[in-house]
C-alpha positions, -999 to +999 in steps of 0.1 A: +619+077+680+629+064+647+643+092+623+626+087+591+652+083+571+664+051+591+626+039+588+633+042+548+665+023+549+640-004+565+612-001+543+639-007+515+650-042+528+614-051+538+599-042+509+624-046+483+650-064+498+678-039+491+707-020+512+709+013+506+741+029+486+765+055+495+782+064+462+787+102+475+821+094+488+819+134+496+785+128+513+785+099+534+753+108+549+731+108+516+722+072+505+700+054+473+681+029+467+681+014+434+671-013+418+690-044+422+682-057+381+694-026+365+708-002+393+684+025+387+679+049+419+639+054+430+649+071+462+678+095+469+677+107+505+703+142+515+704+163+539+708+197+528+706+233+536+667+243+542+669+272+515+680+247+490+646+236+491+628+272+496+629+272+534+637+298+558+675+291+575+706+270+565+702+246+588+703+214+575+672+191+567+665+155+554+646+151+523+639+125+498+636+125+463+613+102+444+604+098+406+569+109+408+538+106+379+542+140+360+506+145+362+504+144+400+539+165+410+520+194+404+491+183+430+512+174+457+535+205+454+508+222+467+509+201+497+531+206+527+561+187+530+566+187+494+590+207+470+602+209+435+630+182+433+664+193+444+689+183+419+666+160+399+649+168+371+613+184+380+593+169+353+596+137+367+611+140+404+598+154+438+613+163+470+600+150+502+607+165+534+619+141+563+610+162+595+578+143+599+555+168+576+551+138+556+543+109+576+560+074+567+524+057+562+522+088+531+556+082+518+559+044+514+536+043+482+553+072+470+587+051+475+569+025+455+549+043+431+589+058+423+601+020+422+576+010+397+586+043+373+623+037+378+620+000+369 
């Protein structure tokens, strides 16, 4: 089975026609996708320690951050799968958890609805 984060690496060069960037030379594993006119990211996906995010454990986990509509963060925090954004501001960012929580039909308008506010 497809990991998800490989299926957002796809959805990236379906959908936007874009290859996702490793500019963490310390973090090979994290990658962006950003815009190709003006290099803005709209996705950021890490994997990082679960109680980084508020989980139980250090194990590591994939997640995604996404610029998200400030008026609908606060709606979808309540919602399983989804976090306050690690590293990014939380005004205008959300975390995503990649263990399948989230399904990919759920997080490709997210991906774009973070395109369209990063544009």
């Amino acid at each position: 089975m497809k990991r998800i984060r490989d299926a957002i690496i796809d959805y990236g060069k379906e959908e936007y026609g874009i290859e996702p960037d490793h500019p963490f030379e310390k973090y090979p594993s994290y990658f962006v996708l950003r815009h190709k006119d003006n290099d803005k990211w709209f996705a950021l996906v890490m994997d990082v320690p679960a109680d980084r995010i508020g989980l139980e454990g250090d194990e590591r986990v994939d997640i995604l951050d996404i610029k998200c509509d400030p008026d609908a963060i606060g709606a979808l925090r309540k919602k399983a799968g989804f976090f306050p954004a690690y590293h990014m501001n939380k005004e205008h960012w959300l975390t995503v958890i990649l263990d399948g929580t989230v399904p990919m039909d759920r997080i490709k308008p997210l991906i774009d609805q973070s395109f369209n506010l990063s544009g």
